[in-house]
N, C-alpha and C positions, 0 to 999 in steps of 0.2 A: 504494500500500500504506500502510495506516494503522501510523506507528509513535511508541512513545513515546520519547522522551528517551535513557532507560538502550539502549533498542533500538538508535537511529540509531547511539548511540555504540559499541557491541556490533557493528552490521552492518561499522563502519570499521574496526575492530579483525580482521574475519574476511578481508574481502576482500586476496587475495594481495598480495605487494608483488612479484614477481616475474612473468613470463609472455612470452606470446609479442607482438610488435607490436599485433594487435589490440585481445589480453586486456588488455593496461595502456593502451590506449584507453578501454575500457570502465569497469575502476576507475576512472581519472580521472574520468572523468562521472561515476559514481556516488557517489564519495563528495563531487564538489561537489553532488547533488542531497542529500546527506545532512548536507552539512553545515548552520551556522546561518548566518542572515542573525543581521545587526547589532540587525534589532529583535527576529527572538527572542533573542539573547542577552540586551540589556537586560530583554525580558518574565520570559524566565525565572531570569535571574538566574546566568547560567551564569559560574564559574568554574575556571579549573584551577590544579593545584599541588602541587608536589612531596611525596608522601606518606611515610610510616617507612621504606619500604622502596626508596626511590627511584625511581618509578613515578609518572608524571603521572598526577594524581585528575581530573577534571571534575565539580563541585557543580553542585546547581542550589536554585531555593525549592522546600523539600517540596511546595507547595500544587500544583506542576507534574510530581508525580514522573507523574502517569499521564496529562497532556495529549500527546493525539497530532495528530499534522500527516500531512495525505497527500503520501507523497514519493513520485514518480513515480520506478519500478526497470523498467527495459528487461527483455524477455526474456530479451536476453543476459547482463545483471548478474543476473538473477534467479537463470541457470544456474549464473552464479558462484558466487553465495552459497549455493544448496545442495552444489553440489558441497564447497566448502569447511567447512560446516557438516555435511554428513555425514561429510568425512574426518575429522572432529572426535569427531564418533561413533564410526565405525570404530576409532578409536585412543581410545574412552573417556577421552578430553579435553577432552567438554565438560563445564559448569560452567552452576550454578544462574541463573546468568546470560544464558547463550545460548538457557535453553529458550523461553521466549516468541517469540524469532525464530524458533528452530529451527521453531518449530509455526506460527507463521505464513507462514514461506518455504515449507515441505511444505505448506500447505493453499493457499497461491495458485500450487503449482507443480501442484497435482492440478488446478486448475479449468480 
């Protein structure tokens, strides 16, 4: 699945931190396939840090806001993230943020 930046960081943010043996098998792998290697971070420039409201930020260089990397998401992580992305729905809690995943998770879960 092709994702950019704000996404990868957005899909670690959705996927559960709680579950049954399997399920936290599953996050695990997933968010190491989402996270960065050492040389995209130097490429992109990626920093994090404590913002106003005491919330870790992640920056990146503008020039990278929409460079996407294929990250390989199992069917089973795939299940995850919709399901969690539409309880997100369901409870009108998601945010300007999520839609891009939202719409890419729903269109590689329809294929």
């Amino acid at each position: 699945m092709e994702l950019t930046i704000p996404e990868r960081l957005m899909a670690q943010t959705v996927l559960p931190a709680k579950g049954n043996f399997v399920t936290l098998r599953v996050v695990m792998e997933t968010q190491r396939a989402l996270g960065f290697t050492s040389d995209e971070i130097a490429e992109f420039g990626l920093t994090s840090e404590v913002g106003p409201e005491g919330q870790l930020q992640t920056k990146w260089k503008p020039e990278h806001a929409e460079t996407v990397r294929d990250i390989h998401i199992s069917d089973a992580a795939m299940a995850i993230l919709k399901e969690e992305l539409d309880k997100l729905n369901g409870d009108a809690q998601l945010t300007a943020n999520h839609l891009s995943l939202f719409e890419k998770v729903h269109a590689t879960a329809t294929e």
